[in-house]
C-alpha positions in Angstrom: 112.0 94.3 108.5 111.9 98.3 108.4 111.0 99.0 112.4 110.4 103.2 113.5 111.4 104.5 116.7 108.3 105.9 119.1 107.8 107.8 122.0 104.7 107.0 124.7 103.8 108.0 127.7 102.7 105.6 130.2 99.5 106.7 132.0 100.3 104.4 134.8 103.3 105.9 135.3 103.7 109.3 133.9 107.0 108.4 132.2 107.8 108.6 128.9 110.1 105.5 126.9 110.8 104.7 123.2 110.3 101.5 121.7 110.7 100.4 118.3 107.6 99.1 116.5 107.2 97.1 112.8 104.9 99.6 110.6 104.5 97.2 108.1 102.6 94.5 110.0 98.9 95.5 110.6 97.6 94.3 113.5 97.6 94.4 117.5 100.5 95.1 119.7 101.1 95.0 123.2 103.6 97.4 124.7 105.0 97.2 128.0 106.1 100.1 129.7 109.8 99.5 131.1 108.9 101.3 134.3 105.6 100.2 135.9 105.1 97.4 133.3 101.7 98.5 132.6 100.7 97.1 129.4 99.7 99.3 126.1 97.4 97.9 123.8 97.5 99.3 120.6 96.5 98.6 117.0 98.9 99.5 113.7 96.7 99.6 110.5 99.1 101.5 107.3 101.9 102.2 109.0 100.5 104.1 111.8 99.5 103.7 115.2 95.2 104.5 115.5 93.4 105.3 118.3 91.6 101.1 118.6 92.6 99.7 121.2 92.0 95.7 122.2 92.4 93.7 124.9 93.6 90.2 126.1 89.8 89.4 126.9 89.0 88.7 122.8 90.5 85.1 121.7 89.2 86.0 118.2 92.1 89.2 118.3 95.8 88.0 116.8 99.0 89.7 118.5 101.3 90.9 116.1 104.1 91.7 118.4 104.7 91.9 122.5 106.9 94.9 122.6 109.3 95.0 126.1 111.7 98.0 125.6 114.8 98.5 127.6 114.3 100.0 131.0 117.1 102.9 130.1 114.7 104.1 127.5 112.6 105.1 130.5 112.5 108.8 131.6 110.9 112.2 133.1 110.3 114.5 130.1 109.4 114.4 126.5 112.8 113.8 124.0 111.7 116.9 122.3 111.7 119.5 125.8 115.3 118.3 126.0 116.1 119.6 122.7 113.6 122.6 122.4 113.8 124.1 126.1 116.4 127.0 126.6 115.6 126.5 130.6 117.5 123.3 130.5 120.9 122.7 131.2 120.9 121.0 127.6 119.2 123.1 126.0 121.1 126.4 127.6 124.7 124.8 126.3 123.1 124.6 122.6 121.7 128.1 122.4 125.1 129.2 124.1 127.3 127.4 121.4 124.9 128.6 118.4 125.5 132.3 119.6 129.4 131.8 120.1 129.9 129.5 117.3 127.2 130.5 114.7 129.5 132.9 112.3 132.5 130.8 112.5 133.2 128.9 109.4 
């Protein structure tokens, strides 16, 4: 069962956690924030995640999944400041090694 990593943002919360989902199951999926435990309702239609949303109220709506990621995958920032950001700590020591190391072979 191929499964893809994603990011979210809780809006409860304000923290941002990955969680693997199944893109190859259409349907509804609830994903719980590892934080706050606010739950996201989402639906998955082609692979990707659209903007529906349901909710438990409907009887008549099937749950593909109930997603709980780990609470370690629960942090401040976006994955891709950390990477992107020369202010950082993180990313300061990878500009610094690019220029040092960058015309050694």
């Amino acid at each position: 069962m191929p499964r893809q990593k994603f990011e979210f943002i809780c809006t409860n919360c304000q923290k941002y956690f990955d969680f693997n989902l199944n893109t190859t199951l259409n349907g509804n999926y609830r994903i719980h924030c590892p934080n706050c435990g606010h739950i996201h309702y989402r639906q998955v239609n082609n692979g990707a995640i659209t903007d529906n949303r349901f909710t438990d109220g409907h009887d008549d709506q099937i749950l593909v999944e109930d997603i709980v990621p780990m609470v370690s995958s629960c942090r401040d920032y976006q994955k891709e400041t950390v990477e992107d950001n020369s202010l950082n700590a993180r990313g300061f020591v990878k500009r610094l090694w690019s220029e040092l190391f960058s015309g050694v072979t």
